[in-house]
PyMOL Python script that loads the backbone (N, CA, C, O; Angstrom):
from pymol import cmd

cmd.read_pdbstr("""\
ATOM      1  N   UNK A   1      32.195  35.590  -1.583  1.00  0.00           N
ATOM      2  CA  UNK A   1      30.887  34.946  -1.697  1.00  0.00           C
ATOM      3  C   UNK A   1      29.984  35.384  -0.556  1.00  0.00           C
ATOM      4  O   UNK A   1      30.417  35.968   0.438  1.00  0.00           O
ATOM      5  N   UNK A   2      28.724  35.077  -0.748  1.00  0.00           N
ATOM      6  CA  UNK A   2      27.639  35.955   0.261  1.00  0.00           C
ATOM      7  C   UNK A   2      27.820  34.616   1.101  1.00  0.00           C
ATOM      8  O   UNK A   2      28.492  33.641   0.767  1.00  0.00           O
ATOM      9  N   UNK A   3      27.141  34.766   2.164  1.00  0.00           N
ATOM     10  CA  UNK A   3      26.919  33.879   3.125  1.00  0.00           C
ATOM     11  C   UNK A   3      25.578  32.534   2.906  1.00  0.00           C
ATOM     12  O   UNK A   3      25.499  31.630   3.737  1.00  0.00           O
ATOM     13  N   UNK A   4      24.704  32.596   1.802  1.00  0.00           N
ATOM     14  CA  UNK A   4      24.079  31.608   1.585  1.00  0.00           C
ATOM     15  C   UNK A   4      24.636  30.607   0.987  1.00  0.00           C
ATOM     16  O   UNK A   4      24.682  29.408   1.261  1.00  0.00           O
ATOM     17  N   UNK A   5      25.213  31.465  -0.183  1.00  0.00           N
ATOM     18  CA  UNK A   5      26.240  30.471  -1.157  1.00  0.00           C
ATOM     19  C   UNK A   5      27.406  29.526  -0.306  1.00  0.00           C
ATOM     20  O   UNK A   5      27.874  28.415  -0.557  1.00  0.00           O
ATOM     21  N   UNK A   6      27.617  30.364   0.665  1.00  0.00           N
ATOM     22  CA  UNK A   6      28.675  29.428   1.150  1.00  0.00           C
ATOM     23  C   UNK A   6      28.180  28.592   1.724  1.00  0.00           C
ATOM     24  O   UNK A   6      28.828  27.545   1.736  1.00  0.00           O
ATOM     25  N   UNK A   7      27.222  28.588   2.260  1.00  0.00           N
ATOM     26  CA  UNK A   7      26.882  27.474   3.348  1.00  0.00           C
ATOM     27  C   UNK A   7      26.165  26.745   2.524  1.00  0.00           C
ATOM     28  O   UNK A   7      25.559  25.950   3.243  1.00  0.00           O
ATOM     29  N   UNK A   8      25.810  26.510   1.107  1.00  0.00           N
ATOM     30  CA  UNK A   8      25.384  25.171   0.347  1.00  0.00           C
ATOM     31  C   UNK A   8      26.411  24.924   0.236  1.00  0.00           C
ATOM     32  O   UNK A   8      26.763  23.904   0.828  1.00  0.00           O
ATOM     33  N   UNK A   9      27.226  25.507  -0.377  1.00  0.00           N
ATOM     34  CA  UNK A   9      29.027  24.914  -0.705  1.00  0.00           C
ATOM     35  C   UNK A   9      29.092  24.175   0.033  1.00  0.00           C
ATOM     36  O   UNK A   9      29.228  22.996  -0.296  1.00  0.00           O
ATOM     37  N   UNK A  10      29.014  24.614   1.525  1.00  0.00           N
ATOM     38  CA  UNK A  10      29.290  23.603   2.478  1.00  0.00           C
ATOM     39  C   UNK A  10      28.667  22.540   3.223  1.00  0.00           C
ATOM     40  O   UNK A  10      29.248  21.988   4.158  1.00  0.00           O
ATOM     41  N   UNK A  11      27.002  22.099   2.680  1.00  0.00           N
ATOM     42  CA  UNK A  11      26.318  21.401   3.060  1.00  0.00           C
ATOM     43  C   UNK A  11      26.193  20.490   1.792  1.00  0.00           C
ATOM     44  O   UNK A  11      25.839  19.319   1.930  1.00  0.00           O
ATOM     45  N   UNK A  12      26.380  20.831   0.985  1.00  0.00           N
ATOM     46  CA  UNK A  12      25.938  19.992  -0.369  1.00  0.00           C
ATOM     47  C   UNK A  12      26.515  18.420  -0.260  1.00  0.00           C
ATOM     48  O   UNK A  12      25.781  17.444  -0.416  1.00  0.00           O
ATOM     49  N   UNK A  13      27.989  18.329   0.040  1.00  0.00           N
ATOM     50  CA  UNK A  13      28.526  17.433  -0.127  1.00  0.00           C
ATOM     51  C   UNK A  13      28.038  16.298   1.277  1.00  0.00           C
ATOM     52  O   UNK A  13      27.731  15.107   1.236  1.00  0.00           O
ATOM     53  N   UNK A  14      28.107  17.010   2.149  1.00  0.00           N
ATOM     54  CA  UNK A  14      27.063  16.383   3.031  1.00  0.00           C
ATOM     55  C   UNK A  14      26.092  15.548   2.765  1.00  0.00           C
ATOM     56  O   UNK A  14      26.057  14.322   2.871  1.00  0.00           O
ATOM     57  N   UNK A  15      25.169  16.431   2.348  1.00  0.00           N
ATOM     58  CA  UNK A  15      23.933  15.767   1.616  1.00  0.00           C
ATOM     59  C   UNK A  15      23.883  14.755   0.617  1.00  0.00           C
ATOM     60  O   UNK A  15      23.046  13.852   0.622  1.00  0.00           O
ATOM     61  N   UNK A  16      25.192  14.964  -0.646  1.00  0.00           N
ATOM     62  CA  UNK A  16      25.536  14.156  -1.275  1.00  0.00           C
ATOM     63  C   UNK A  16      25.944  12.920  -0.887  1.00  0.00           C
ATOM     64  O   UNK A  16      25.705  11.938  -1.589  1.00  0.00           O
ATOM     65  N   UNK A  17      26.488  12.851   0.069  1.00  0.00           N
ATOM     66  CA  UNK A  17      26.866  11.448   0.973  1.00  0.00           C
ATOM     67  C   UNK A  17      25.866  11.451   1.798  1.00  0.00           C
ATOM     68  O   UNK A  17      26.403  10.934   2.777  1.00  0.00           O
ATOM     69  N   UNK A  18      25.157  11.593   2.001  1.00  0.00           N
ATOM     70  CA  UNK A  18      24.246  10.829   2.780  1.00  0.00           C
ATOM     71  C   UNK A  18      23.238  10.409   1.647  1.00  0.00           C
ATOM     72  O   UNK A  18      22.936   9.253   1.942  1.00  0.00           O
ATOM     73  N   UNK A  19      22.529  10.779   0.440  1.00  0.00           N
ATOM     74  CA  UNK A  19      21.730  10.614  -0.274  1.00  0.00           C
ATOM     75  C   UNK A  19      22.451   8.741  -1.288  1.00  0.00           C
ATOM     76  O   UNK A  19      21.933   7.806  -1.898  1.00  0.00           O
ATOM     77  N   UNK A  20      24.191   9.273  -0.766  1.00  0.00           N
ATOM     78  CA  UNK A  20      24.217   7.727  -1.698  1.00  0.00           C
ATOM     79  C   UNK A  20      24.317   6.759  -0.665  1.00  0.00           C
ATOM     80  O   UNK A  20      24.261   5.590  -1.047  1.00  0.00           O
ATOM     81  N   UNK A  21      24.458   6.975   0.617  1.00  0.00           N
ATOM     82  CA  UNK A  21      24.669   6.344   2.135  1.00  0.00           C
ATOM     83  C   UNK A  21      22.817   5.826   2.019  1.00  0.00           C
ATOM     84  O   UNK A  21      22.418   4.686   2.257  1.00  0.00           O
ATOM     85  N   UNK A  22      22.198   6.656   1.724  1.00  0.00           N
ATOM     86  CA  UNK A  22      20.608   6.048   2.014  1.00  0.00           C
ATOM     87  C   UNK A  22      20.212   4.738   0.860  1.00  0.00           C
ATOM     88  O   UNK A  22      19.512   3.756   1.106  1.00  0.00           O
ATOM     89  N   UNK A  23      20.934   5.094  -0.521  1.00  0.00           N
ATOM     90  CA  UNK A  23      20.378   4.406  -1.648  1.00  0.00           C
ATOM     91  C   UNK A  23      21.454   2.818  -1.597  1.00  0.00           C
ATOM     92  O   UNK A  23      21.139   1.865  -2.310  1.00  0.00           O
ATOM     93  N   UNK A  24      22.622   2.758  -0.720  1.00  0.00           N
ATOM     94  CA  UNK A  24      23.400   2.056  -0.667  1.00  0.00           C
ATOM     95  C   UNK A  24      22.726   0.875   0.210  1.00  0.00           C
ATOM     96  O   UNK A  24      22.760  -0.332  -0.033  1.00  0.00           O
ATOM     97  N   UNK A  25      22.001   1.648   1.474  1.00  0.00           N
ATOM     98  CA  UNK A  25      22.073   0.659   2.408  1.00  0.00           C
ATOM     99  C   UNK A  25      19.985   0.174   2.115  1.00  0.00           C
ATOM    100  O   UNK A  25      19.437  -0.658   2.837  1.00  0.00           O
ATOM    101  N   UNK A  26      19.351   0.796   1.153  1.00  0.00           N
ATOM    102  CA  UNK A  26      18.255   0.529   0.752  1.00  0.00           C
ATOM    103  C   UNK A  26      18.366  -0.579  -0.142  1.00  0.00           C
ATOM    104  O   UNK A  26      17.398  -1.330  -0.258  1.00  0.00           O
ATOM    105  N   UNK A  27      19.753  -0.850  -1.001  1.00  0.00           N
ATOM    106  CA  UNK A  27      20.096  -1.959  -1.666  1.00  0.00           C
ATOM    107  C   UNK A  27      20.370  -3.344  -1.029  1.00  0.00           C
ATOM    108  O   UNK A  27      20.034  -4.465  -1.412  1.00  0.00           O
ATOM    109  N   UNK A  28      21.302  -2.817   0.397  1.00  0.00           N
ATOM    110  CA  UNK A  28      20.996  -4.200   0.862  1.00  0.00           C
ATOM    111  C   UNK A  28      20.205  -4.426   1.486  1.00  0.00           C
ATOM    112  O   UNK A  28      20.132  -5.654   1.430  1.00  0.00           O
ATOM    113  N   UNK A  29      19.249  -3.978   2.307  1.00  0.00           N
ATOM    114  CA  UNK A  29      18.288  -4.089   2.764  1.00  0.00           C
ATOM    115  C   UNK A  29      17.294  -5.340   1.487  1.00  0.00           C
ATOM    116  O   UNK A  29      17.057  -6.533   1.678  1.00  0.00           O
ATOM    117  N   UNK A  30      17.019  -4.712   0.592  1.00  0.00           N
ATOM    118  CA  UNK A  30      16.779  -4.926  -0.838  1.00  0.00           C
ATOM    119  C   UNK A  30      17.519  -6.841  -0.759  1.00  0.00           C
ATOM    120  O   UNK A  30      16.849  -7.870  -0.673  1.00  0.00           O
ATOM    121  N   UNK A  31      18.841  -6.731  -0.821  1.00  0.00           N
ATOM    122  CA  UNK A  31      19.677  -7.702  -1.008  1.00  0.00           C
ATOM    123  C   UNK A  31      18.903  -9.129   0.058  1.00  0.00           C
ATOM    124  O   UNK A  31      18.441 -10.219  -0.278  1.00  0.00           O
ATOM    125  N   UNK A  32      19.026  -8.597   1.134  1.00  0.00           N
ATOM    126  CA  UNK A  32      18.774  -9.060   2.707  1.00  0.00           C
ATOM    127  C   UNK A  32      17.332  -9.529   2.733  1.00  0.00           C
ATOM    128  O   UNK A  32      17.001 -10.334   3.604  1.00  0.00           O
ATOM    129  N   UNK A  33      16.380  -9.059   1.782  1.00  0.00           N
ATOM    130  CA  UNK A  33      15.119  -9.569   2.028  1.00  0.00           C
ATOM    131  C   UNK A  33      14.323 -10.913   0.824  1.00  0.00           C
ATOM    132  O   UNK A  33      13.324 -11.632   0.790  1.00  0.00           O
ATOM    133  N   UNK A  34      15.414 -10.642   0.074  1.00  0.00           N
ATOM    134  CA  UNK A  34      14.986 -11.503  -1.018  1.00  0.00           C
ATOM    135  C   UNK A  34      16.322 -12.809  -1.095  1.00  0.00           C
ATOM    136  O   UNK A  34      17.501 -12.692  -0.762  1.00  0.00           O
ATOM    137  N   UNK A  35      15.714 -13.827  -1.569  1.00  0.00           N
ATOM    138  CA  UNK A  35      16.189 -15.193  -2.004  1.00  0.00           C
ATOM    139  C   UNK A  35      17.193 -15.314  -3.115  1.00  0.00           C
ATOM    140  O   UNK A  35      16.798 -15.531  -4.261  1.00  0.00           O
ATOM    141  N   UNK A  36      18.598 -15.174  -2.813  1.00  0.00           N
ATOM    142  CA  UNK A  36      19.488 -15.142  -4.283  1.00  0.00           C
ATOM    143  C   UNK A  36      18.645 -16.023  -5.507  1.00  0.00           C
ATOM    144  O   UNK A  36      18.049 -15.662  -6.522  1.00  0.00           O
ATOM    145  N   UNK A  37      18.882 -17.233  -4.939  1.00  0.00           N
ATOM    146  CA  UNK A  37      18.261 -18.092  -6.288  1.00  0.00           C
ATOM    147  C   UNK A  37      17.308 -17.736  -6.731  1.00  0.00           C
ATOM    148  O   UNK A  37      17.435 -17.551  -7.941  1.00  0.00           O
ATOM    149  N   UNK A  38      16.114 -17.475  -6.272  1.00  0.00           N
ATOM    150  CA  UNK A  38      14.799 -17.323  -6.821  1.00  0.00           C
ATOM    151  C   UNK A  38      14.528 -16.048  -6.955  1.00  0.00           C
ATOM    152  O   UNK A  38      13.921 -15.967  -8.023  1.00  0.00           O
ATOM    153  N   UNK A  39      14.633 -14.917  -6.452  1.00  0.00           N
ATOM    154  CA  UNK A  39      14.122 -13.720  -6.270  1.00  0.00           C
ATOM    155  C   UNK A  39      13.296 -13.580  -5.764  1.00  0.00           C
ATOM    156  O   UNK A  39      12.913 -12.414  -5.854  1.00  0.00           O
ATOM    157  N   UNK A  40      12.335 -14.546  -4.841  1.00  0.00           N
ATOM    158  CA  UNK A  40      11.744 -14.266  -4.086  1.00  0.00           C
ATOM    159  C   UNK A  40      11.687 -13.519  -2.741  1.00  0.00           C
ATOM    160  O   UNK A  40      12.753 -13.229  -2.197  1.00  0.00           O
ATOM    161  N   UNK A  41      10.786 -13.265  -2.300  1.00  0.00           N
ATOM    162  CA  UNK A  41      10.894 -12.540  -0.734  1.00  0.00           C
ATOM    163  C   UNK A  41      11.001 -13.279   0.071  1.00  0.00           C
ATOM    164  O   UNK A  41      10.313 -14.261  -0.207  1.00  0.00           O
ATOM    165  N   UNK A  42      11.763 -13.450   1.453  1.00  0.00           N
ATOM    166  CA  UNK A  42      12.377 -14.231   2.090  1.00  0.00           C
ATOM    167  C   UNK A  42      11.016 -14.209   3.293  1.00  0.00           C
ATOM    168  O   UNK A  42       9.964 -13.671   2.947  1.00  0.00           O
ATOM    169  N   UNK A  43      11.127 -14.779   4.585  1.00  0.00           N
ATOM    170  CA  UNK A  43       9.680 -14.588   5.031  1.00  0.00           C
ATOM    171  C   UNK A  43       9.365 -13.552   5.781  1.00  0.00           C
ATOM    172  O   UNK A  43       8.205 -13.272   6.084  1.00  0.00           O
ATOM    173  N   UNK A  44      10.757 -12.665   6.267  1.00  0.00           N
ATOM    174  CA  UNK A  44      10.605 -11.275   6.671  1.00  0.00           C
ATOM    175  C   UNK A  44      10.409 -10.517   5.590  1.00  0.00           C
ATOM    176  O   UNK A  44       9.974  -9.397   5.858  1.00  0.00           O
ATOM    177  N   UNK A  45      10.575 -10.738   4.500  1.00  0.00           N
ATOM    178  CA  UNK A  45       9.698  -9.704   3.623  1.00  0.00           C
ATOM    179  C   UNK A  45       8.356 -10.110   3.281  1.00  0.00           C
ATOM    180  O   UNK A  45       7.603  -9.163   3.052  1.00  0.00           O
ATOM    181  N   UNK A  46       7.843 -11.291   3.183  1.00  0.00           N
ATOM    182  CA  UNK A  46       6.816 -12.149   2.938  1.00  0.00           C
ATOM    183  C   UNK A  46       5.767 -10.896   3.742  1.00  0.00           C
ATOM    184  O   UNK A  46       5.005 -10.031   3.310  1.00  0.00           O
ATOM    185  N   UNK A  47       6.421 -11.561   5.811  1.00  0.00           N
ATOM    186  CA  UNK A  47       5.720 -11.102   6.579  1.00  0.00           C
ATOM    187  C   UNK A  47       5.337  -9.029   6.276  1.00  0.00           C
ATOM    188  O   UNK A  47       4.333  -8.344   6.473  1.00  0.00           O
ATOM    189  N   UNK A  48       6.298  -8.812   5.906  1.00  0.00           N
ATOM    190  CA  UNK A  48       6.295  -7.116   6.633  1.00  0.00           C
ATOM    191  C   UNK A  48       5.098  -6.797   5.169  1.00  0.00           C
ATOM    192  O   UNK A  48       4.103  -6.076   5.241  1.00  0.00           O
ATOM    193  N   UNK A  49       5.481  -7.427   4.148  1.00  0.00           N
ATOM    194  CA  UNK A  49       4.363  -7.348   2.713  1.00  0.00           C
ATOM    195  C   UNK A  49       2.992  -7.839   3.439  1.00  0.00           C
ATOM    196  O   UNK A  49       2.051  -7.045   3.472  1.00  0.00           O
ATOM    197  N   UNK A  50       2.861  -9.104   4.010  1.00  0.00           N
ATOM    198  CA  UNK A  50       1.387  -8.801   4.365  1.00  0.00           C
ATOM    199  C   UNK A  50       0.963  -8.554   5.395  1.00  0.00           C
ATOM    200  O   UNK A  50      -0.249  -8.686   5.566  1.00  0.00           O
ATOM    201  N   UNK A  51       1.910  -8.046   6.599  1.00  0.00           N
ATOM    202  CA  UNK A  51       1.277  -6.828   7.310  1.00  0.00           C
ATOM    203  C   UNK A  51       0.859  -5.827   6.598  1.00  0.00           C
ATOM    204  O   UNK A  51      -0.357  -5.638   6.574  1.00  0.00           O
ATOM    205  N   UNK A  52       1.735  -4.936   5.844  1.00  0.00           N
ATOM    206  CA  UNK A  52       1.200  -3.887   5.168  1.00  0.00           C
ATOM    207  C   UNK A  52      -0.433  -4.115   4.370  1.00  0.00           C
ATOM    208  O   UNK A  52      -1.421  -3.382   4.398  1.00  0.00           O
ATOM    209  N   UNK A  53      -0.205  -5.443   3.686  1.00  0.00           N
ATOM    210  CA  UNK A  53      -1.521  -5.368   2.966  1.00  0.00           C
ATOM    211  C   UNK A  53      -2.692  -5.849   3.604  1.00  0.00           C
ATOM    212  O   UNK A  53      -3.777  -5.580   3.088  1.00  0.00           O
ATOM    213  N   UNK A  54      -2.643  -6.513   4.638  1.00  0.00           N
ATOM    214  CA  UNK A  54      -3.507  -6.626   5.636  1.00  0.00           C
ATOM    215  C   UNK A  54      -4.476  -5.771   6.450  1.00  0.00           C
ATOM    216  O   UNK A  54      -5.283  -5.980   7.357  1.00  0.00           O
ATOM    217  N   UNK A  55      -3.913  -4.361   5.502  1.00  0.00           N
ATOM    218  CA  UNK A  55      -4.261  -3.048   6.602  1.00  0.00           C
ATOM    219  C   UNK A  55      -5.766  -2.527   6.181  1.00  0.00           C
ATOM    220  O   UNK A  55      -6.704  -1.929   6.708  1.00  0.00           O
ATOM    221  N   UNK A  56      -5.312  -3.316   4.481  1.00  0.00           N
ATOM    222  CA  UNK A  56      -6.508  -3.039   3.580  1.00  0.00           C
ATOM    223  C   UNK A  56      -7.587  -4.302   4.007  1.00  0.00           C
ATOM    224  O   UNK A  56      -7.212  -5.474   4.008  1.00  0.00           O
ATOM    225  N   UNK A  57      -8.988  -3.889   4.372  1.00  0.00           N
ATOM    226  CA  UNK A  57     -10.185  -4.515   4.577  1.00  0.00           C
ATOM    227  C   UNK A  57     -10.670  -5.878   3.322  1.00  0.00           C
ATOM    228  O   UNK A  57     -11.408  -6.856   3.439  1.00  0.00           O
ATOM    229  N   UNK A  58      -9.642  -5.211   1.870  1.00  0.00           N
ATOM    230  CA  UNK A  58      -9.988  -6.189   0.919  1.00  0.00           C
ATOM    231  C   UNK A  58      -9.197  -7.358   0.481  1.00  0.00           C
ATOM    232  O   UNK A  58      -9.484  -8.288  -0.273  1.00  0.00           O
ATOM    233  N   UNK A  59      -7.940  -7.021   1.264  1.00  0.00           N
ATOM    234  CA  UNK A  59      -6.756  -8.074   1.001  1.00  0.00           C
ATOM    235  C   UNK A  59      -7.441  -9.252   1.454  1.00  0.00           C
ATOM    236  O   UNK A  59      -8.515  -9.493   2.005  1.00  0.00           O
ATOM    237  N   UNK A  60      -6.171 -10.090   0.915  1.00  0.00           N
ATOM    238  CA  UNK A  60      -6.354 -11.515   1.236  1.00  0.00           C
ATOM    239  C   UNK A  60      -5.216 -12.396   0.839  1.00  0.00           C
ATOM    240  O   UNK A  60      -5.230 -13.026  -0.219  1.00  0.00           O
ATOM    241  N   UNK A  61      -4.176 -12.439   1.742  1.00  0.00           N
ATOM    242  CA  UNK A  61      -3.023 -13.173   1.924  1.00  0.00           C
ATOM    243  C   UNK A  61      -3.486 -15.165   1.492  1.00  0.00           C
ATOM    244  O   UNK A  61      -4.159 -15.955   2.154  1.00  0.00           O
ATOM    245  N   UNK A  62      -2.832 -15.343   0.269  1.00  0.00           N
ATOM    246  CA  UNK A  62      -2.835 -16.994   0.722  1.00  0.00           C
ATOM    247  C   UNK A  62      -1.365 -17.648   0.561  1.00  0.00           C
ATOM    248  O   UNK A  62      -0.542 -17.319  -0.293  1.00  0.00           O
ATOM    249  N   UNK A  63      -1.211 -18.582   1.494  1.00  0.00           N
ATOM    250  CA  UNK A  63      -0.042 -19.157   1.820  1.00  0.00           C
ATOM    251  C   UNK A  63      -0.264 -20.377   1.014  1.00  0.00           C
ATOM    252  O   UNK A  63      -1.371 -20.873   0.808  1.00  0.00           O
ATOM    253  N   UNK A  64       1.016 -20.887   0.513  1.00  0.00           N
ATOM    254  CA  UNK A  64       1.139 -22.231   0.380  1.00  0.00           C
ATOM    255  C   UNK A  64       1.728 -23.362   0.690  1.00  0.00           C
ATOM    256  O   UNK A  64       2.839 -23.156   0.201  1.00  0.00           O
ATOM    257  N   UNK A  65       1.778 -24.446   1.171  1.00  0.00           N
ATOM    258  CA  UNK A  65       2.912 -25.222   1.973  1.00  0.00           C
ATOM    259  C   UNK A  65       2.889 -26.450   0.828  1.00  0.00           C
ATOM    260  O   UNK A  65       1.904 -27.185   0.751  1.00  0.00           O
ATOM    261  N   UNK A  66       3.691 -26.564   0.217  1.00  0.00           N
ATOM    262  CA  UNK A  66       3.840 -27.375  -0.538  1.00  0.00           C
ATOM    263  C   UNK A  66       4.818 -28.773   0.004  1.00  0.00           C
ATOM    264  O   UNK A  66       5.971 -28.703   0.431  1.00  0.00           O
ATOM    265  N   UNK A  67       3.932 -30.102  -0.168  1.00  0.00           N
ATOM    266  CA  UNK A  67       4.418 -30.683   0.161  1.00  0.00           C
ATOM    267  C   UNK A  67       5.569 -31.563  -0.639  1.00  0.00           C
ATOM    268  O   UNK A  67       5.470 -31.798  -1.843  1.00  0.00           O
ATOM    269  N   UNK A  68       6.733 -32.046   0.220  1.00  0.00           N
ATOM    270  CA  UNK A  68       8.066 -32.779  -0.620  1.00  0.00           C
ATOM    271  C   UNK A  68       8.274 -31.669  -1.033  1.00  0.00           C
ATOM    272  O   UNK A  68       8.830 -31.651  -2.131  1.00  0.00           O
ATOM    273  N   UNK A  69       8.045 -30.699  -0.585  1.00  0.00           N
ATOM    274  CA  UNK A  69       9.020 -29.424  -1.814  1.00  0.00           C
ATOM    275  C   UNK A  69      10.644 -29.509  -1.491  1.00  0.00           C
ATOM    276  O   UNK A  69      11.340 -28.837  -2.252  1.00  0.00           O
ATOM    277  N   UNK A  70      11.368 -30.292  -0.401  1.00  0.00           N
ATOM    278  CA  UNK A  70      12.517 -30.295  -0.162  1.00  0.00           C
ATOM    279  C   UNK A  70      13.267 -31.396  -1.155  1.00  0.00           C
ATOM    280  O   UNK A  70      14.271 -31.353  -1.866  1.00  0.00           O
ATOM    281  N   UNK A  71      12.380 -32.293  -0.877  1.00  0.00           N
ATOM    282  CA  UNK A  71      12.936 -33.558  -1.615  1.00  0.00           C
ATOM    283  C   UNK A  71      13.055 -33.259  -3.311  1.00  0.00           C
ATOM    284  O   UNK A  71      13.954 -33.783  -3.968  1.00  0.00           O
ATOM    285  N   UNK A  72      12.054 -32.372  -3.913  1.00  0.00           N
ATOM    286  CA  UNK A  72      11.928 -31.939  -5.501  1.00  0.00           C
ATOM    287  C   UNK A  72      13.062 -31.175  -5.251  1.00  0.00           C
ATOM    288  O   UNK A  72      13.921 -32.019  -5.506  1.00  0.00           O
ATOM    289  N   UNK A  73      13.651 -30.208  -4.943  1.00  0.00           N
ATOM    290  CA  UNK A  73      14.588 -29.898  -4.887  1.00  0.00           C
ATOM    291  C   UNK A  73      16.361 -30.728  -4.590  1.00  0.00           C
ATOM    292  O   UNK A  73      17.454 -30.662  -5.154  1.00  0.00           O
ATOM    293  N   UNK A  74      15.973 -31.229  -3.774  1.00  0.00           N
ATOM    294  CA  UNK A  74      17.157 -32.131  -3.826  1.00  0.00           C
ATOM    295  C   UNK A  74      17.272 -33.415  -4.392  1.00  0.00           C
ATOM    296  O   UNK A  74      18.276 -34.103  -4.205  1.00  0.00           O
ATOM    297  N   UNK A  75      16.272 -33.803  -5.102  1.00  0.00           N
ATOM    298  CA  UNK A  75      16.659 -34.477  -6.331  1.00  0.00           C
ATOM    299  C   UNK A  75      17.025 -34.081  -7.965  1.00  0.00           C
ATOM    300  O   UNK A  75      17.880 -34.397  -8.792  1.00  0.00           O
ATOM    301  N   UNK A  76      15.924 -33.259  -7.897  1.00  0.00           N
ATOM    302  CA  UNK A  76      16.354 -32.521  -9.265  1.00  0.00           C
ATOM    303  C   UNK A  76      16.910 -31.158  -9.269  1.00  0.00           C
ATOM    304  O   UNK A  76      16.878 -30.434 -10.264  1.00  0.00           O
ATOM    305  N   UNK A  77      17.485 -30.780  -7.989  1.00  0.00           N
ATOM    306  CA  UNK A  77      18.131 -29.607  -7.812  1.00  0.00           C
ATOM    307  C   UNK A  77      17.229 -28.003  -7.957  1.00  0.00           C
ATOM    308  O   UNK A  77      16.296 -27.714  -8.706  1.00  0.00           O
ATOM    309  N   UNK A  78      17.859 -27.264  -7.041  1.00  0.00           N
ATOM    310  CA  UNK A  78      17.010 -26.036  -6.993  1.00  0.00           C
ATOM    311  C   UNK A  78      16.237 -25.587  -7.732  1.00  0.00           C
ATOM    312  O   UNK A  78      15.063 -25.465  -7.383  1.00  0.00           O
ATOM    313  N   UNK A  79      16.703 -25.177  -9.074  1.00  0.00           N
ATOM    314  CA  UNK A  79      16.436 -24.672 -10.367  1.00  0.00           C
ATOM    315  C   UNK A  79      15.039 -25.575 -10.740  1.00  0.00           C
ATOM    316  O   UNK A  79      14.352 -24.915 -11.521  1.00  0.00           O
ATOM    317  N   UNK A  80      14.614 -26.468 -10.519  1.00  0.00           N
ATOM    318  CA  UNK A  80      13.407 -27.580 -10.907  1.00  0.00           C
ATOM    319  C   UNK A  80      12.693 -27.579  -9.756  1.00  0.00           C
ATOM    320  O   UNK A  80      11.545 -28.008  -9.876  1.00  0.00           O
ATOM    321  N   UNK A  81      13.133 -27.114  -8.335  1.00  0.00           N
ATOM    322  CA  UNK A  81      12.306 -26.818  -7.717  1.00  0.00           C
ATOM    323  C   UNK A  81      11.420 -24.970  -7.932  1.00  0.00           C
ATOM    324  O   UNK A  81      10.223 -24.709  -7.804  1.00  0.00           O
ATOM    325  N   UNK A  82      12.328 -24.222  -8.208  1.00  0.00           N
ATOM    326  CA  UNK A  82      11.381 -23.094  -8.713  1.00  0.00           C
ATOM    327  C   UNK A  82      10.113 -22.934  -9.501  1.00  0.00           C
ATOM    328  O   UNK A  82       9.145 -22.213  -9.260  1.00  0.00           O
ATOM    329  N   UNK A  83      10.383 -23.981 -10.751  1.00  0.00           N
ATOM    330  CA  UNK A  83       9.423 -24.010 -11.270  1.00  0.00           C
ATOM    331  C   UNK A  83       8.188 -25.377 -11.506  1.00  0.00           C
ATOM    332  O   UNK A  83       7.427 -25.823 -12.365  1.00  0.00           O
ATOM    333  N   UNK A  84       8.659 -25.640  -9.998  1.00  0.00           N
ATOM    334  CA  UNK A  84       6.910 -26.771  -9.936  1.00  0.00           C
ATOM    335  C   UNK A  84       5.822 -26.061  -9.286  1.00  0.00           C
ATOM    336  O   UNK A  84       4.719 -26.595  -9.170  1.00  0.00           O
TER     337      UNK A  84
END
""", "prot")
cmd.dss("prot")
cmd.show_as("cartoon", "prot")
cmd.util.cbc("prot")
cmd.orient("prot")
């Protein structure tokens, strides 16, 4: 074999592990920022989402603090708190 060929031979698999090493740890990352139950974004993703969109002059972040939202939940359980 010529000398180019060999040296993909020998970088490929490399690359191959690192390309599923990147998509692996982008999943939990992924995993790590969002809310099992709900699928929501947790508030480090909340936050790093509206830094980013903040960058834009037209955004406009609104928060909500809902009140007793603990107690709707722990009376009628998580699932009934998602959707008030």
């Amino acid at each position: 074999m010529n000398t180019p060929a060999t040296l993909l031979l020998a970088v490929l698999p490399l690359v191959a592990g690192w390309v599923v090493h990147v998509r692996w740890l982008r999943r939990c990352l992924n995993t790590a920022r969002r809310d099992p139950l709900t699928g929501l974004v947790t508030r480090d993703g909340f936050t790093r989402r509206a830094n980013a969109l903040l960058k834009d002059p037209r955004a406009v972040v609104v928060l909500a603090d809902v009140d007793k939202f603990k107690q709707i939940n722990d009376h009628f359980g998580h699932t009934a708190g998602v959707y008030c």
